[in-house]
N, CA, C and O of each residue as an XYZ file, in Angstrom:
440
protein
N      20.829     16.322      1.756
C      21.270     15.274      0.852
C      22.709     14.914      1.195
O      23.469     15.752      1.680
N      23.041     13.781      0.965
C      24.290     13.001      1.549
C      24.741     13.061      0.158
O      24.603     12.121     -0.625
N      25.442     14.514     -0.226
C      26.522     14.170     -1.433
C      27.572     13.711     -1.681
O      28.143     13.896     -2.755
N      28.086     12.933     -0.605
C      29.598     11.663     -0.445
C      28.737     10.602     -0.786
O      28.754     10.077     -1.899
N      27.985     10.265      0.129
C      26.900      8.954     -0.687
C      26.843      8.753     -2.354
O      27.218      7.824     -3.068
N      26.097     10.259     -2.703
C      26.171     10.222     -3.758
C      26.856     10.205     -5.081
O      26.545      9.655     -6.137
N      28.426     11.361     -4.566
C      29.408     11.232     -5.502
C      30.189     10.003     -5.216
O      31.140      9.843     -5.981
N      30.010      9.014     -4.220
C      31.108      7.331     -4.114
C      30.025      6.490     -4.883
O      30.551      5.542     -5.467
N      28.874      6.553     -5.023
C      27.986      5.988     -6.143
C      27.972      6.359     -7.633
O      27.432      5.551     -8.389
N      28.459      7.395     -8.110
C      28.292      7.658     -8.602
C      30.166      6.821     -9.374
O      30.409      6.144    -10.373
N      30.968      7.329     -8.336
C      32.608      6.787     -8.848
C      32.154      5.053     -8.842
O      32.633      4.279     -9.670
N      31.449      4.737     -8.080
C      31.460      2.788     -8.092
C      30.717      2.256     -9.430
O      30.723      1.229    -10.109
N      30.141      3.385     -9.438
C      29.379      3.053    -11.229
C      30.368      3.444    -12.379
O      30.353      2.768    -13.408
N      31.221      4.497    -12.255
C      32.133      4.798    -13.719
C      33.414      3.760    -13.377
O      34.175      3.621    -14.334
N      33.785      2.982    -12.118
C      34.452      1.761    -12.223
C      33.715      0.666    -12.784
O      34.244     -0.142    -13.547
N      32.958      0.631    -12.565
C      32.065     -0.727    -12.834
C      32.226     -0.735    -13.825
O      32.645     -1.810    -14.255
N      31.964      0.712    -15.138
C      32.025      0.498    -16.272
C      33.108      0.378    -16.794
O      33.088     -0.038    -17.953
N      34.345      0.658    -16.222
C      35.747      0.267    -16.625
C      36.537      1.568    -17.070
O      37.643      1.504    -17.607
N      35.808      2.872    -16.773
C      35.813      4.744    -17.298
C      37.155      4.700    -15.761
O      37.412      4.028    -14.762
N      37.647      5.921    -16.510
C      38.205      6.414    -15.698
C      37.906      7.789    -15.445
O      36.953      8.131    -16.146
N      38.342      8.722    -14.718
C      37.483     10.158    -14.542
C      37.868     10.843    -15.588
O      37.073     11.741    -15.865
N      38.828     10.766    -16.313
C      39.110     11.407    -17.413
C      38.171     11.159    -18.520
O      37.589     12.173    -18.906
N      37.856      9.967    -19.179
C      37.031      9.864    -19.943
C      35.607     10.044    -19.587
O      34.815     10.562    -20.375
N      35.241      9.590    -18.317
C      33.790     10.274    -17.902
C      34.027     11.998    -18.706
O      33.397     12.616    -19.564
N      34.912     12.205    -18.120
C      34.557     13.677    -17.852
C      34.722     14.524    -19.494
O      34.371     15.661    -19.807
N      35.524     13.240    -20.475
C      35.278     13.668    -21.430
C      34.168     13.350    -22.170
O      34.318     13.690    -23.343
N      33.119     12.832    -21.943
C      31.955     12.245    -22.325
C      30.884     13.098    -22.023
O      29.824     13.212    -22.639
N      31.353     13.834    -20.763
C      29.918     15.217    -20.532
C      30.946     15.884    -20.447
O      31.318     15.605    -19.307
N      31.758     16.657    -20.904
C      32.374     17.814    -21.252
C      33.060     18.825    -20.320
O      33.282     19.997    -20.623
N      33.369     18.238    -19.152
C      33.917     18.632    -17.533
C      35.357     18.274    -17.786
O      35.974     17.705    -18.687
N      35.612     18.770    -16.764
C      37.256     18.475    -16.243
C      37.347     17.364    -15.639
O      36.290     16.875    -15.243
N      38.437     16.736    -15.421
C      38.173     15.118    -14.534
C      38.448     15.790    -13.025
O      38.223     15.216    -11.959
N      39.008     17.194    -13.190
C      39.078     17.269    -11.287
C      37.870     17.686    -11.384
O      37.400     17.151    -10.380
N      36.621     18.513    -12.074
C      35.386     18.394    -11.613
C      34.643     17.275    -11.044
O      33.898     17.298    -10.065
N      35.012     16.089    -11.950
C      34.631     14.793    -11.754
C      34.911     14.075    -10.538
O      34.162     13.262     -9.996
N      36.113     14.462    -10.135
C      36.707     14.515     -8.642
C      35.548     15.060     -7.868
O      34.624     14.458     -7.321
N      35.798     16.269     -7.943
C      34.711     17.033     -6.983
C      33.135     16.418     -6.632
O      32.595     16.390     -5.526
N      32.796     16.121     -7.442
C      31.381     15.277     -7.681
C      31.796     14.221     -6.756
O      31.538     14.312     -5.556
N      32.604     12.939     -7.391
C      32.812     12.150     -6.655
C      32.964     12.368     -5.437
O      32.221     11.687     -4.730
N      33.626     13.041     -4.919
C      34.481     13.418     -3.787
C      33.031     13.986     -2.836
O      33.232     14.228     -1.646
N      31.925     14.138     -3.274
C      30.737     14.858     -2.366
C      30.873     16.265     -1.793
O      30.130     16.813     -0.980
N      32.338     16.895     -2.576
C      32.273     18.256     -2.475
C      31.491     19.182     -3.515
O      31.635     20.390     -3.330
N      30.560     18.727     -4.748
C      29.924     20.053     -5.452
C      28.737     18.761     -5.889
O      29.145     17.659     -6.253
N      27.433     19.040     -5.804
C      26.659     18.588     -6.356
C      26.322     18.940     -8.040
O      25.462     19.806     -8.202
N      26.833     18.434     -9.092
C      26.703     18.464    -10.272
C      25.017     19.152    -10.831
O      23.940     18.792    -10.356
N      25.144     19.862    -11.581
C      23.241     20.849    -12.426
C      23.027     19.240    -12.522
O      23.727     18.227    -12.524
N      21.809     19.552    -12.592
C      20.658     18.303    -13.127
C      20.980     17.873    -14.431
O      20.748     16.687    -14.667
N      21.655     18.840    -15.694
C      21.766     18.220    -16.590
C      22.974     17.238    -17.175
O      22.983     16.340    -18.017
N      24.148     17.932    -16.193
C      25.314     16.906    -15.830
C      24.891     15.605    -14.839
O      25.456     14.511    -14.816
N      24.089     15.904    -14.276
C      23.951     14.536    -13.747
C      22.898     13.594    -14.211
O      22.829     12.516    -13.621
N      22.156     13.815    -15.079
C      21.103     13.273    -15.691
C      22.221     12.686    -17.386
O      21.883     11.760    -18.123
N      23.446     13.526    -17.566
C      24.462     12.896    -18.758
C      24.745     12.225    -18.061
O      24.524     11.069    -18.423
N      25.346     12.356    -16.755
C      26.701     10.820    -16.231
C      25.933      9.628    -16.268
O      26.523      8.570    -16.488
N      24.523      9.639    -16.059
C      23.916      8.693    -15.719
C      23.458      8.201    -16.857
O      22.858      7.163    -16.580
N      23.426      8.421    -18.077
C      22.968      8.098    -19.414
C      24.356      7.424    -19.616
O      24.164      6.230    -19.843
N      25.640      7.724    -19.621
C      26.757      7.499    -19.930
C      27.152      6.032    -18.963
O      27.820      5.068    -19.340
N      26.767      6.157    -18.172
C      26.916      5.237    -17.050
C      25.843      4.012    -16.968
O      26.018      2.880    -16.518
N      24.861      4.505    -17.455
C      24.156      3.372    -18.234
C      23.298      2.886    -16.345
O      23.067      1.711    -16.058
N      23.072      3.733    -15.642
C      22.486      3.562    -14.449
C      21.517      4.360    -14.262
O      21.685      5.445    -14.819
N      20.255      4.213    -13.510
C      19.454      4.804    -13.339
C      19.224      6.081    -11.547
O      19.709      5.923    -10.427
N      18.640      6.791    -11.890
C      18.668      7.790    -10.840
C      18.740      7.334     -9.261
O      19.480      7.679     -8.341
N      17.290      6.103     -9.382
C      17.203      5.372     -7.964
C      18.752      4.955     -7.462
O      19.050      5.463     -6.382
N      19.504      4.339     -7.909
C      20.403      3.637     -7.415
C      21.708      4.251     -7.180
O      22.713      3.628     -6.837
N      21.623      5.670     -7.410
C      22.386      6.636     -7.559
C      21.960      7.389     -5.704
O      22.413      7.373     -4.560
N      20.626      8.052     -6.625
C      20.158      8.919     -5.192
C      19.167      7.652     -3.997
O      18.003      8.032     -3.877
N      19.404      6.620     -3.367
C      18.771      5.649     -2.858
C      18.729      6.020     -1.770
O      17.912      5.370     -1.118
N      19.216      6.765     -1.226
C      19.314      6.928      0.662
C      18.626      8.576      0.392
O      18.251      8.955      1.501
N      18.421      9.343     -0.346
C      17.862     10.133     -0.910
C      16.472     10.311     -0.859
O      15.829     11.078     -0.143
N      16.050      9.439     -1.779
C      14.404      9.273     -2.378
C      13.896      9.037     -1.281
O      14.619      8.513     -0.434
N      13.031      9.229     -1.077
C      11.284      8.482     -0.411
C      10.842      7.355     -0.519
O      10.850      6.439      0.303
N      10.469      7.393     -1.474
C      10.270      6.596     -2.704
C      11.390      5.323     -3.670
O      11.191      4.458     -4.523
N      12.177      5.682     -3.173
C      12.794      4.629     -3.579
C      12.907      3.454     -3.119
O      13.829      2.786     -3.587
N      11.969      2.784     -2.004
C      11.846      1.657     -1.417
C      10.819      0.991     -1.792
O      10.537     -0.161     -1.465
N       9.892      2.114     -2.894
C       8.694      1.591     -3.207
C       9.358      1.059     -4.606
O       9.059      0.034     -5.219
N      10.145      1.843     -4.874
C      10.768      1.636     -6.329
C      11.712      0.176     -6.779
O      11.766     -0.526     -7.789
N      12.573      0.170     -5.073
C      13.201     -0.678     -5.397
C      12.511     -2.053     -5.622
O      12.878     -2.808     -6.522
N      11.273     -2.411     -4.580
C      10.733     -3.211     -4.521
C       9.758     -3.814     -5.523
O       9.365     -4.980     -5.537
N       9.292     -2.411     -6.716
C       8.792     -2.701     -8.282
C       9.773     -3.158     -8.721
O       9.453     -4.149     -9.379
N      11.163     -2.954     -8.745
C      11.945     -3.037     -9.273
C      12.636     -5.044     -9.357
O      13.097     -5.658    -10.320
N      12.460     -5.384     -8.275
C      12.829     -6.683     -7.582
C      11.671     -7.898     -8.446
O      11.783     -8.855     -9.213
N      10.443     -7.051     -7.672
C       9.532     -7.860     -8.470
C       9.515     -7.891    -10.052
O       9.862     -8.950    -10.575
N       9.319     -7.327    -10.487
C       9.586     -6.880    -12.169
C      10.767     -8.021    -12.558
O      10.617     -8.907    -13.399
N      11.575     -7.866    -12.016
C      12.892     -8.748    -12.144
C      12.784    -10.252    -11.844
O      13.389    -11.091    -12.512
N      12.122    -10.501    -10.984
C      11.404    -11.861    -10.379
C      10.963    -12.418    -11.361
O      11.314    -13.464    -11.905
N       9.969    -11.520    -11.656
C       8.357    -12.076    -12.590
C       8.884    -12.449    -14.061
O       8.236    -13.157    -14.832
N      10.508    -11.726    -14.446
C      10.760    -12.474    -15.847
C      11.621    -13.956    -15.643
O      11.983    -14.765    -16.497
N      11.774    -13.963    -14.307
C      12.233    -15.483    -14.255
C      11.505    -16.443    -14.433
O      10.309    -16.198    -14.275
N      11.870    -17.866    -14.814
C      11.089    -18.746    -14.440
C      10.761    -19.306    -13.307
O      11.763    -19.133    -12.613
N       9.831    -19.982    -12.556
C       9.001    -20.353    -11.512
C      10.504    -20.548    -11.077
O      11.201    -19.644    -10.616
N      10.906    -21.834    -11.283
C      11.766    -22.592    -10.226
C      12.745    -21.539     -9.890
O      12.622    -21.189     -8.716
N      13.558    -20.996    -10.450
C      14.566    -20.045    -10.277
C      13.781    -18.617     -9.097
O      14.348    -18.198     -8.088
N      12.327    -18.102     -9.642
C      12.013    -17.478     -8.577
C      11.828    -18.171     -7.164
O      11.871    -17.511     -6.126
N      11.634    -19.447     -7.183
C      11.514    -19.952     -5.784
C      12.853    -20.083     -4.986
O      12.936    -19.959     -3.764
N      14.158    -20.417     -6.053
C      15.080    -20.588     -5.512
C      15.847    -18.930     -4.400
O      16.444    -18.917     -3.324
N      15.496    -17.977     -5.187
C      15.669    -16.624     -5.560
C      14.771    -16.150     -3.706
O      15.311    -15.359     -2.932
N      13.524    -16.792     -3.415
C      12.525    -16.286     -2.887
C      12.913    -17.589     -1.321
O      12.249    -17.870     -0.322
N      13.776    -17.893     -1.640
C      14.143    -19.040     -0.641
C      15.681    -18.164      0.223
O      16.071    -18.201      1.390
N      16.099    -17.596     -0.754
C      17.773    -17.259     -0.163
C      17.076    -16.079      0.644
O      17.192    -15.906      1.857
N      16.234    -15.195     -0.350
C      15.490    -13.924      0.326
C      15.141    -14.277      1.513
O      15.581    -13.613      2.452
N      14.220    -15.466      1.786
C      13.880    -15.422      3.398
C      15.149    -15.650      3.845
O      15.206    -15.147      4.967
N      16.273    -16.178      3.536
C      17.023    -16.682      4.738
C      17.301    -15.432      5.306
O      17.115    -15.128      6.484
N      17.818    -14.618      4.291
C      18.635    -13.042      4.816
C      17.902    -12.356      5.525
O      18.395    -11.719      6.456
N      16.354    -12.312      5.224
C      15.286    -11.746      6.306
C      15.543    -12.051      7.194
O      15.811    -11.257      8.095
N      15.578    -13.423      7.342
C      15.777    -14.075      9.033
C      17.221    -13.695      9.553
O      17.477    -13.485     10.738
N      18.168    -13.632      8.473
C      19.360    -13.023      9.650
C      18.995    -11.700      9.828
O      18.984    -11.238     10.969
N      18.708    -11.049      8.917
C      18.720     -9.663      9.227
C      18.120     -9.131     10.624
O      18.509     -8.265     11.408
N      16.750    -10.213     10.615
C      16.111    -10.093     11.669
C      16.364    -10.583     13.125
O      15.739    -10.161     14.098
N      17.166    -11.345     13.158
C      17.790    -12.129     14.713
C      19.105    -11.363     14.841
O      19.737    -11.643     15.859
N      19.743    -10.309     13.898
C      20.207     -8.992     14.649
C      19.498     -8.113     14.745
O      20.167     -7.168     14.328
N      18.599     -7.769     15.008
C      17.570     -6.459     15.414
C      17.447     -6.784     16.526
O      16.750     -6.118     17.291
C-alpha cells in the first residue's frame, strides 16, 4: 500500500474542508503530530481512526484508498454513472461530449 498516496489524500481532503491538523486531530482524539504522521505516509492510522477521519471529512473510502482498491475502477465508474443518470439529458450529453474529447487526448498520447 502506497501510504504517502494515502496520507496526501487524506491532508487534500482536511484542506478542502478548511480543518487544520489540529482540529482534525481534535475531532478523533489524536495529536496533530499524529495527524502529521498519517499525512506524512509515515504510520498507517487502526481502521477505526481512519474510518473517524473519513466520517469527519465527509469523504468516502474509494477516493481516499483509489490506487489501492481493485475495485475501485468498478466503483468509480458506478459512481460517474449514478451521477450522470441524476442529470438531465442535455447536461448529460454535454458532460458525455467533453468525456470523449479527453478520451481522445488521453488516447493520441499512448
Amino acid at each position: 500500500m502506497d501510504r504517502k498516496a494515502v496520507g496526501l489524500r487524506i491532508k487534500q481532503a482536511r484542506e478542502a474542508k478548511g480543518l487544520t491538523q489540529e482540529q482534525l486531530a481534535e475531532k478523533v482524539a489524536l495529536s496533530a503530530s499524529h495527524i502529521s504522521v498519517i499525512e506524512r505516509g509515515m504510520k498507517t492510522p487502526r481502521l477505526e481512526t481512519f474510518v473517524d477521519i473519513l466520517n469527519i471529512l465527509k469523504v468516502d473510502a474509494n477516493s481516499i484508498l483509489t490506487d489501492v482498491l481493485v475495485v475501485s475502477n468498478q466503483i468509480s465508474s458506478s459512481l460517474l454513472h449514478e451521477k450522470l443518470s441524476a442529470l438531465p439529458e442535455m447536461e448529460q450529453k454535454k458532460i458525455l461530449k467533453v468525456l470523449d474529447a479527453l478520451i481522445q487526448a488521453a488516447s493520441e498520447k499512448i
